[in-house]
C-alpha positions as CSV (number, residue, x, y, z in Angstrom):
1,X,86.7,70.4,81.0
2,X,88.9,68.6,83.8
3,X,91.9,70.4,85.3
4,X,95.3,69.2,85.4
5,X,98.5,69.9,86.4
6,X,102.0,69.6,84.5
7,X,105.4,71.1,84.9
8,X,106.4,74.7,84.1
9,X,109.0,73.7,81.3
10,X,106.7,71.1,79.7
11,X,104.1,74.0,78.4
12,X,107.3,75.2,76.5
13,X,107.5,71.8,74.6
14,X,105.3,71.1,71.1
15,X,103.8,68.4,73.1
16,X,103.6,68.8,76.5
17,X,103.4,65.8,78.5
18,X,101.0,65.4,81.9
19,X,103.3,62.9,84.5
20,X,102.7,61.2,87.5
21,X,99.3,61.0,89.8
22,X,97.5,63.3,87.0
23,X,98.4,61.0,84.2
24,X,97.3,57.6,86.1
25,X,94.2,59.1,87.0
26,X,93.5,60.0,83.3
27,X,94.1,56.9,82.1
28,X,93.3,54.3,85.1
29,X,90.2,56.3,86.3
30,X,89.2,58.8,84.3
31,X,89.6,56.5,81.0
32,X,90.3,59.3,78.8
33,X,91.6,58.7,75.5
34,X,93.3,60.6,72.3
35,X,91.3,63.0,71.5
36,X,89.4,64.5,74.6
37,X,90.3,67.9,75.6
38,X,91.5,69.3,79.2
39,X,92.9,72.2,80.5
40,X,96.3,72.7,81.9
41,X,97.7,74.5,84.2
42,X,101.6,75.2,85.4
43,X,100.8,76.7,88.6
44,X,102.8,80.0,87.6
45,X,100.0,81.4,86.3
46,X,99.3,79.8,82.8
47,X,96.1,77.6,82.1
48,X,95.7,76.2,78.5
49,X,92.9,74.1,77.0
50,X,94.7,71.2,75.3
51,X,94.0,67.8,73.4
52,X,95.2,64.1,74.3
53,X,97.6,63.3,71.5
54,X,98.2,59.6,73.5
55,X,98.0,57.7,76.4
56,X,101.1,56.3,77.5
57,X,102.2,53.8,80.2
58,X,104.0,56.6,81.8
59,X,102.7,60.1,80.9
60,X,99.8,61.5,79.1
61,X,100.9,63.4,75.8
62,X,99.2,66.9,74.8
63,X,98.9,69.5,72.4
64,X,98.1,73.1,73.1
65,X,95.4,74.2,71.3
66,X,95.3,77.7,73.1
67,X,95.9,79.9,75.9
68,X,93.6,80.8,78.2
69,X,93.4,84.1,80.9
70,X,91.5,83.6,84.1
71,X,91.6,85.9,86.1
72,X,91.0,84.3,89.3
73,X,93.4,85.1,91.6
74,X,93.1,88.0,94.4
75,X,95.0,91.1,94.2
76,X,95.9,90.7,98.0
77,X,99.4,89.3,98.6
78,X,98.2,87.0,101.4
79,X,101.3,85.5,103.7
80,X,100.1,83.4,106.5
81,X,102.9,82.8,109.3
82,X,101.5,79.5,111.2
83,X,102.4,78.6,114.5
84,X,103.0,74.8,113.7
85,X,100.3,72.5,114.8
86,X,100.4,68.5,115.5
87,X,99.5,65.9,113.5
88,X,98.2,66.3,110.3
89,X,96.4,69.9,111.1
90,X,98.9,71.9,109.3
91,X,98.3,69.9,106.2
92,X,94.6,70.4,106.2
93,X,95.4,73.9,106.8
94,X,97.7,74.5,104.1
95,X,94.9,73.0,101.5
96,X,91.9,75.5,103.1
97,X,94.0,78.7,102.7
98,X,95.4,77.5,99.4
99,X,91.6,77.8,98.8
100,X,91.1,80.8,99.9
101,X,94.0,82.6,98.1
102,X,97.0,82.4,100.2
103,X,100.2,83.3,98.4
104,X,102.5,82.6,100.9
105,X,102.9,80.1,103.7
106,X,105.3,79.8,106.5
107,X,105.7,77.4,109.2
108,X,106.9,78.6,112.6
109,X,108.0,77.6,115.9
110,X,107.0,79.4,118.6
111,X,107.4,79.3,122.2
112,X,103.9,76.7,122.7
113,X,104.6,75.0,119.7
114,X,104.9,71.4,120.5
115,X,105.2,69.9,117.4
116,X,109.0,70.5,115.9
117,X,110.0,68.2,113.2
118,X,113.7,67.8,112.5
119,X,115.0,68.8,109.0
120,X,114.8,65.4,107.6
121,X,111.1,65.3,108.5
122,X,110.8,68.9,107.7
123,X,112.0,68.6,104.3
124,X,109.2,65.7,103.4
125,X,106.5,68.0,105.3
126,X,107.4,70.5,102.5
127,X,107.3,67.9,99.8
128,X,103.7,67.3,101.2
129,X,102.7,70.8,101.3
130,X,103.6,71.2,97.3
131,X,101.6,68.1,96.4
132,X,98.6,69.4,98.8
133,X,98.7,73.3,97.3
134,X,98.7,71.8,93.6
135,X,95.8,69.9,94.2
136,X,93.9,72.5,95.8
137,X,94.4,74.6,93.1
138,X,93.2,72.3,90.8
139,X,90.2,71.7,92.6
140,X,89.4,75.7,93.4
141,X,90.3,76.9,89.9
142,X,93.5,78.8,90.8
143,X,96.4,79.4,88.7
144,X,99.3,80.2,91.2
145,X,99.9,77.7,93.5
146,X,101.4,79.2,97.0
147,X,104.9,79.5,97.7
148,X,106.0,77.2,101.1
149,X,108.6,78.4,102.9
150,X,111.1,76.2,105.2
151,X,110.7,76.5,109.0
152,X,111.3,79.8,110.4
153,X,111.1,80.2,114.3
154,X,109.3,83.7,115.7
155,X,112.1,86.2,115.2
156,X,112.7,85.6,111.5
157,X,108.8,85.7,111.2
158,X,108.5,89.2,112.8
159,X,111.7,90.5,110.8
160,X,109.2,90.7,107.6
161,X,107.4,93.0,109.2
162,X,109.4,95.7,107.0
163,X,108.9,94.2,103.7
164,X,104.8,94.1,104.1
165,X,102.3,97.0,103.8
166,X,100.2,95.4,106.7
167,X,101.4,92.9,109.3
168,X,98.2,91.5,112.0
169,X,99.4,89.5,114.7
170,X,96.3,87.5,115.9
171,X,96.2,86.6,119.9
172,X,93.2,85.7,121.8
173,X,94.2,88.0,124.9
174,X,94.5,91.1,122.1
175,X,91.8,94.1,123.5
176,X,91.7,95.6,120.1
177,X,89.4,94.2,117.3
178,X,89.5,93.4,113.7
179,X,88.7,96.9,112.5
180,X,90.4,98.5,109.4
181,X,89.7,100.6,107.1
182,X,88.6,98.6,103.9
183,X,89.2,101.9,101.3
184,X,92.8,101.3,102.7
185,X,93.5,98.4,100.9
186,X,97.2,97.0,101.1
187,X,98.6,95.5,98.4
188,X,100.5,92.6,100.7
189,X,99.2,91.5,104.4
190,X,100.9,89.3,106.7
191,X,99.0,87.6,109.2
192,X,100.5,85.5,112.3
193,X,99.2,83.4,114.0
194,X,100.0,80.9,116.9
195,X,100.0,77.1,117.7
196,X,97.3,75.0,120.0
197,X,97.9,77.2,123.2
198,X,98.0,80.4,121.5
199,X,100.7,83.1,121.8
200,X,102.4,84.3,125.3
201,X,102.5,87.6,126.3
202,X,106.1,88.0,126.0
203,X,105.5,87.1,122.0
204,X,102.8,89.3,121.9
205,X,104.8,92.7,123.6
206,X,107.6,91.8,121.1
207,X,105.2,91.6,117.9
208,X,104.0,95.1,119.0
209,X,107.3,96.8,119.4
210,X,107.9,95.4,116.1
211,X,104.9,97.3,114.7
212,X,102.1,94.1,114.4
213,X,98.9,95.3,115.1
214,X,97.7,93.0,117.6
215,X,94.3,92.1,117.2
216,X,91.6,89.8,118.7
217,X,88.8,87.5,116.3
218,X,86.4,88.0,119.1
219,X,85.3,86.6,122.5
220,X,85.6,83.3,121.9
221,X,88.5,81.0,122.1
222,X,88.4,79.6,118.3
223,X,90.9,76.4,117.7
224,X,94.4,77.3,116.1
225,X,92.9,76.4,112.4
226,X,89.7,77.8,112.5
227,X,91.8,81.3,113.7
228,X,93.4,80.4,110.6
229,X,90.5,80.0,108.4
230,X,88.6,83.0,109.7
231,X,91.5,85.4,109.6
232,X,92.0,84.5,105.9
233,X,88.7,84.5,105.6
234,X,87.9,88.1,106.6
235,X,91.3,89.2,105.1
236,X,89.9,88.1,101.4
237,X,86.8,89.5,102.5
238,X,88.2,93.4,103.7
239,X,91.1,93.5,100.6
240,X,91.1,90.6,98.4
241,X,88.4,89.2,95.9
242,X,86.0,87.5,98.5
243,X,83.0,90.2,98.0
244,X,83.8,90.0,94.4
245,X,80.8,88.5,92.1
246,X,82.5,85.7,89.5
């Protein structure tokens, strides 16, 4: 069955109605009709397989017929503090680690970042973001879509140090490599990491004295989002669900 998306409050309703993109794609695409059945999900969690009660102009109607548990999201609290990056990167971005499981995603200036959108743009990046993460988790079988912070520059980010059980601070001049303890596992990791350009060392020496463990991905200069990508990727991997048969 296809996967769509509705509104938290509308699974509360005796027939929950799918809005928007979703519901023209049903009808103008997809040419469903009364009858068929699809699942639904909220994005908080819930997934239900429903039935098309009626096609409107506006909205596709619904009745629940049950309740499903999938339990496909990682145990890992996975916050990902991103250096921001030009152009459309950091939306690309956002969509890969929304497949990979991030939780949490946070935008940040640092002291390379080129890219700082004012609070007007800012505010329709983040409107962006929320339509990107729903769709990914449509199309990777989640049911939590990520939570997207608002800006935050470099302090801020290194203040949350205290309120993970991990923090990795990711910088390509770092002598120390990727190597934990996977029997360790912690239940929430934050992992920064900087724009095109990298961190400098003064960022570096503060993340340390914060308590980040600064740590290298190896010998080779990778671009700002495949650090991303691998860092998530090997974070899944050492305490999430990655290694974990379907």
């Amino acid at each position: 069955m296809r996967r769509f998306y509705t509104d938290p409050d509308e699974l509360n309703k005796s027939e929950p109605r799918i809005k928007g993109n979703d519901a023209r794609h049903m009808r103008t695409v997809l040419r469903m009709a009364a009858g068929d059945r699809v699942l639904l999900t909220d994005g908080t969690g819930r997934v239900c397989q429903a039935r098309i009660t009626a096609m409107e102009e506006q909205s596709v109607r619904v009745v629940i017929e049950k309740n499903l548990e999938l339990k496909n999201e990682s145990p890992l609290e996975l916050v990902v503090a991103q250096g921001f990056l030009k152009d459309k990167k950091m939306d690309e971005l956002l969509r890969h680690l929304t497949e990979l499981g991030m939780t949490r995603w946070i935008p940040m200036v640092t002291q390379r970042t080129v890219a700082r959108p004012d609070s007007g743009r800012m505010e329709k990046r983040i409107q962006r973001w929320e339509s990107i993460a729903v769709e990914a988790i449509k199309q990777c079988g989640r049911t939590m879509v990520p939570a997207i912070d608002p800006l935050m520059n470099f302090s801020q980010v290194l203040d949350l140090y205290s309120s993970m059980d991990k923090s990795l601070f990711f910088w390509e001049e770092a002598k120390q490599p990727l190597d934990i303890d996977p029997d360790k596992k912690p239940a929430s990791l934050l992992l920064v990491l900087g724009p095109e350009g990298g961190f400098t060392k003064d960022e570096a020496r503060d993340a340390s004295d914060k308590g980040f463990s600064i740590v290298s991905l190896g010998c080779r200069i990778l671009r700002a989002e495949t650090a991303a990508i691998s860092a998530c990727t090997l974070a899944q991997y050492l305490f999430g669900d990655l290694q974990k048969s379907p």
